[in-house]
C-alpha positions in Angstrom: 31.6 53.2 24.7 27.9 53.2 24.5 28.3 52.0 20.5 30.6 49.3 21.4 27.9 48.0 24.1 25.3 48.5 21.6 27.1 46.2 19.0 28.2 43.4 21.9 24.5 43.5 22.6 23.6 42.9 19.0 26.0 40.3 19.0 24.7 38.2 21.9 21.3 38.6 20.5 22.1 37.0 17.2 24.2 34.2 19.1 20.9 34.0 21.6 18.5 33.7 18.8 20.6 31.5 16.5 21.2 29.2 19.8 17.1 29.0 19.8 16.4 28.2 16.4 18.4 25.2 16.7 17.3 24.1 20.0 13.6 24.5 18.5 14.7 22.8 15.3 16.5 19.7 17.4 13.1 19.9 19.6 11.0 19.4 16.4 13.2 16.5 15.0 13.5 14.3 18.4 9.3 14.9 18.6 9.5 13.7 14.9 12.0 10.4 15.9 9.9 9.8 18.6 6.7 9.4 16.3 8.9 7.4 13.4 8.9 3.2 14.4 10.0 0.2 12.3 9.1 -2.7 13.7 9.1 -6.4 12.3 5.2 -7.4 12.8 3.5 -10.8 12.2 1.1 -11.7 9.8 -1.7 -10.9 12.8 -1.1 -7.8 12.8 -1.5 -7.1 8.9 -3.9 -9.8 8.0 -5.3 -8.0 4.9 -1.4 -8.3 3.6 -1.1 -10.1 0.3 2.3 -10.9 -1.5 1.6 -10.8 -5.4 4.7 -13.1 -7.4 5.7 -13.9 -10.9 5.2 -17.4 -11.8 8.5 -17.3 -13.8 10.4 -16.0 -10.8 9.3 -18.9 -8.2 9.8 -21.2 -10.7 13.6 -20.6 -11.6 14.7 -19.0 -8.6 12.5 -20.9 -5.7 9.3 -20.4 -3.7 9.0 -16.2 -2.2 11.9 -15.5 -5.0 9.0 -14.0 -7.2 7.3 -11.5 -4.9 7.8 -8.6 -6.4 5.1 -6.3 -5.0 2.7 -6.1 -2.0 -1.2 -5.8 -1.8 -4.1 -5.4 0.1 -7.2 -7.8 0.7 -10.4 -5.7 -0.1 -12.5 -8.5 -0.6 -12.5 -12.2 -0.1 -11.3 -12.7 -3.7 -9.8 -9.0 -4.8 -6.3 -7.1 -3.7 -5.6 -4.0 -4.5 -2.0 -3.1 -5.5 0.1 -0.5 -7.6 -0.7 -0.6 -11.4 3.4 -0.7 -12.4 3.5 -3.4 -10.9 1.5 -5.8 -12.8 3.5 -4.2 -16.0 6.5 -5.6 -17.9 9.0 -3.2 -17.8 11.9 -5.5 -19.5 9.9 -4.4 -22.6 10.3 -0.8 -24.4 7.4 0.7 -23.4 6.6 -1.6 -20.8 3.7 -3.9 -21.2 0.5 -5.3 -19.3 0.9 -8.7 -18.4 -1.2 -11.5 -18.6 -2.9 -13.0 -15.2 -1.4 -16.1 -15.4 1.8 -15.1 -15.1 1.1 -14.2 -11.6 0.1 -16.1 -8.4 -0.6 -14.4 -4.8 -0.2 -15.3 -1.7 -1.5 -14.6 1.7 -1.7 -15.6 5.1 1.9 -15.7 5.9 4.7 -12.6 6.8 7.3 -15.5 5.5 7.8 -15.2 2.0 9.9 -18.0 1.5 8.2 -20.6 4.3 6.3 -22.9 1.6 5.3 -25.5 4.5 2.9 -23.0 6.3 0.1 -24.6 6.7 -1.8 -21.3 7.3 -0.2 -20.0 4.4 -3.1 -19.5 0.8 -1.8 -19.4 -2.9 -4.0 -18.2 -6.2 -3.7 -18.1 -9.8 -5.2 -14.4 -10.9 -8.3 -14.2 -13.4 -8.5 -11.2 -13.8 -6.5 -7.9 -13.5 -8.0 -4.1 -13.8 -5.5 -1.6 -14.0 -6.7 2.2 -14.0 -7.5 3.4 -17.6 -5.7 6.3 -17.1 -2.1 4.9 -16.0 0.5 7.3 -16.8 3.8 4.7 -16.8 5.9 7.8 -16.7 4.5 9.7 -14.3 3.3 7.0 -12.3 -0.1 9.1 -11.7 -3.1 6.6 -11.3 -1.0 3.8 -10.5 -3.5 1.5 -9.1 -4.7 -2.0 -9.8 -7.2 -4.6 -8.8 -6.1 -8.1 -8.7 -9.2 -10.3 -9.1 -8.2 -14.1 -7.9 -9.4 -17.6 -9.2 -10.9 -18.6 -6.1 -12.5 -17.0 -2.6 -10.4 -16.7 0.4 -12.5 -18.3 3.2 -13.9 -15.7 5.5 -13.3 -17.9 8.5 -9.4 -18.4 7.5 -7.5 -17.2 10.7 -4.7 -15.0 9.4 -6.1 -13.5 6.0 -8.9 -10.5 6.2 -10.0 -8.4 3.8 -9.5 -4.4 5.0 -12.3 -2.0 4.9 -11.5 1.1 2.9 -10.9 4.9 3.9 -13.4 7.2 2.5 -12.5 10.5 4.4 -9.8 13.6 4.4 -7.4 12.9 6.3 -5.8 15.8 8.4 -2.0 16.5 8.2 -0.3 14.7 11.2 -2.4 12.4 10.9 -0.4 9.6 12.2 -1.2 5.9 10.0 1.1 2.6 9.5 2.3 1.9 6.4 3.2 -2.2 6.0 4.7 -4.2 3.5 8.0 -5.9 3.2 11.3 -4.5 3.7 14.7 -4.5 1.6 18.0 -4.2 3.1 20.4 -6.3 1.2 22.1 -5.0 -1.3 20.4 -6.6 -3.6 17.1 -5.2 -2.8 15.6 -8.9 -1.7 12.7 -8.4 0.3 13.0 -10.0 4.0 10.7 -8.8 6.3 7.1 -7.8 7.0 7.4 -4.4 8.8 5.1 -1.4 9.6 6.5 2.0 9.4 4.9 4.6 11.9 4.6 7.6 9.8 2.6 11.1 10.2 0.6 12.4 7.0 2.1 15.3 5.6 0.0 18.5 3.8 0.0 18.1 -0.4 2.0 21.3 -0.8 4.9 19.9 1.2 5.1 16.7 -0.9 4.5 18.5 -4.4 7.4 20.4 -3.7 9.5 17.7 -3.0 8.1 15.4 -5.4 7.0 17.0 -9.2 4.6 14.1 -10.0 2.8 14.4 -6.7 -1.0 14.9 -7.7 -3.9 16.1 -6.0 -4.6 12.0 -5.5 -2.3 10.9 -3.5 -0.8 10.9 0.1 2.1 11.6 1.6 3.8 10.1 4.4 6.7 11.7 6.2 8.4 12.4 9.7 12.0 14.2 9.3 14.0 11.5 9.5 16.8 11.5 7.2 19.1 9.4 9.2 18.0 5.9 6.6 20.3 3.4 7.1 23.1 3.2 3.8 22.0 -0.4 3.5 18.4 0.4 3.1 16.7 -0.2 -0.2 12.6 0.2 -0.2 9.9 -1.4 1.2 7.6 -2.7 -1.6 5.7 -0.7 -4.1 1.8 -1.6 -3.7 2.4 -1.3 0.2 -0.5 -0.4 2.9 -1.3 2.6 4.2 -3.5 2.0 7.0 -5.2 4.6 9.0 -7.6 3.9 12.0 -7.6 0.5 10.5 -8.9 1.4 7.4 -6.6 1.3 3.9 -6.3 4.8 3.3 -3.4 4.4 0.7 -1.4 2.1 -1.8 2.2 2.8 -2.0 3.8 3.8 -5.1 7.0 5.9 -3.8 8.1 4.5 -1.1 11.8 4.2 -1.6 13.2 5.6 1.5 9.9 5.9 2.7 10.3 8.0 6.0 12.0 10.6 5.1 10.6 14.5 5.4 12.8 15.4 2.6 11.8 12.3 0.4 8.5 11.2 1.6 6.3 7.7 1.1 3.4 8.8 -1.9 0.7 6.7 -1.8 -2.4 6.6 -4.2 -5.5 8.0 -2.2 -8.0 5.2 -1.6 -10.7 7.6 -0.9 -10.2 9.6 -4.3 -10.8 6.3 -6.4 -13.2 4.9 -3.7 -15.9 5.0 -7.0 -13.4 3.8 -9.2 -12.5 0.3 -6.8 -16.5 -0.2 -6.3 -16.9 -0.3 -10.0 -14.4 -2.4 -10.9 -14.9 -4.4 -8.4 -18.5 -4.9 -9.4 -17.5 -5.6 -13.4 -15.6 -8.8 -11.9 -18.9 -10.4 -10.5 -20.5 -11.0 -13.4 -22.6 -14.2 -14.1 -19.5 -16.4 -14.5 -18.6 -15.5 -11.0 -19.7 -17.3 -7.7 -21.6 -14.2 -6.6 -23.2 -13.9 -9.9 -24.1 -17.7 -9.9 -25.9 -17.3 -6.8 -27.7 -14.5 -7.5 -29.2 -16.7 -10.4 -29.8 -19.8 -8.5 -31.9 -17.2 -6.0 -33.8 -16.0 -8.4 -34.4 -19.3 -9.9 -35.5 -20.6 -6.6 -37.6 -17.5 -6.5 -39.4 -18.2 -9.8 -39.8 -22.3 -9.1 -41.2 -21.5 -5.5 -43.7 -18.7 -7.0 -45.0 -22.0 -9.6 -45.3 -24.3 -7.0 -47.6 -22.4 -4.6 -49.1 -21.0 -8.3 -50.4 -25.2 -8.2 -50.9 -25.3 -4.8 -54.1 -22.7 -4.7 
């Protein structure tokens, strides 16, 4: 008798203790859905939001029909986005393109509302994709999109985004935004910000082999995606205390514990985007105009009072 007591107690301990784990599990995944929003958003609230299109594209198929990734504004006239996608992959290997086979937009969440008059189109200049994009790997894959004119700094719904330069701790929670997919042909409808906790580097380099020490990984448990849902677009936001902290590359299904958002680490190539970014002012530019007419001014004034005494 006291065997048979001993093996019912073993028995309602494994039943106890199997009832726990999955009370603690549902407990962690509720505190996870809780943290995990997808909300439509206006342009307000992602101002630094750029929509980068193929010329080709609006041309045949209509205005917004071209966007085919998103960007960031990092400075009046440069957006940073993911380096596949200024890359022609109908070609074997895929290609670079040329800059005028793109035009960007910003100012508007409506891709397709050509009459908004708050609404700013560019041809591209110049494009810098990293030296050492891997197309296969999709390691490094980051761009900067260098436009043919400034975007005012007065203009009410475009801003340029200042950049991350810190760790950021797992949990972190940040907002990735960009424009989601849900049809079935992947046509991108809505501006959206996803709510989505950072998670460590070992958890997404074992659910992800490509994952490198420069990136970030977004996450929150919640494998529940909608069938219908496509992606939201590569070269997306990843915004953190309202700085860009990362530029999406994987974010199909981006949610997801078990298949989480990567995004390349703005902090990592901090050095790498001020470079660049310095390489497009040169003395054709606006900034590097100025810079001569000041020190002309400089040298005329320094003559003149030379006469004066």
């Amino acid at each position: 008798m006291v065997k048979n007591s001993k093996t019912i107690l073993l028995g309602v301990l494994i039943i106890l203790s199997t009832i726990a784990k999955n009370e603690g599990k549902d407990q962690i995944e509720n505190k996870e859905h809780e943290h995990h929003q997808i909300t439509e958003i206006t342009i307000d609230d992602a101002k630094y939001q750029a929509s980068l299109r193929l010329v080709s594209l609006e041309t045949t198929k209509g205005y917004g029909h071209g966007h085919i990734c998103a960007g960031s504004i990092i400075t009046q006239r440069v957006i940073l986005t993911a380096a596949h996608c200024v890359m022609d992959t109908t070609k074997k290997p895929p290609a670079d393109r040329k800059p005028q086979e793109f035009a960007v937009v910003v100012g508007s969440a409506n891709l397709y509302d050509e009459k908004n008059n708050k609404t700013l189109q560019y041809n591209v200049e110049k494009i810098s994709k990293h030296k050492s994009f891997d197309w296969k790997t999709y390691k490094n894959d980051i761009a900067m999109i260098y436009l043919n004119d400034s975007i005012p700094w007065t203009w009410p719904t475009a801003k340029a985004i200042s950049l991350n330069t810190k760790l950021l701790p797992e949990a972190k929670m940040c907002k990735m935004t960009g424009w989601e997919r849900t049809e079935e042909n992947c046509t991108p409808t809505k501006l959206v910000a996803d709510t989505l906790p950072i998670i460590s580097y070992e958890s997404c380099k074992a659910l992800n082999a490509n994952a490198t020490q420069n990136v970030i990984c977004g996450g929150c448990g919640r494998d529940d995606v909608d069938e219908e849902y496509c992606r939201e677009d590569a070269g997306a936001s990843l915004v953190c205390d309202d700085q860009l902290a990362g530029v999406g590359f994987r974010v199909d299904k981006c949610g997801t514990f078990s298949n989480p958002g990567v995004f390349m680490n703005v902090s990592v190539y901090h050095d790498w985007i001020v470079k660049t970014n310095n390489t497009f002012y040169n003395k054709n530019s606006a900034k590097g105009l100025g810079a001569s007419y000041v020190h002309m001014l400089i040298l005329l004034c320094s003559v003149f009072s030379y006469k004066l005494f």
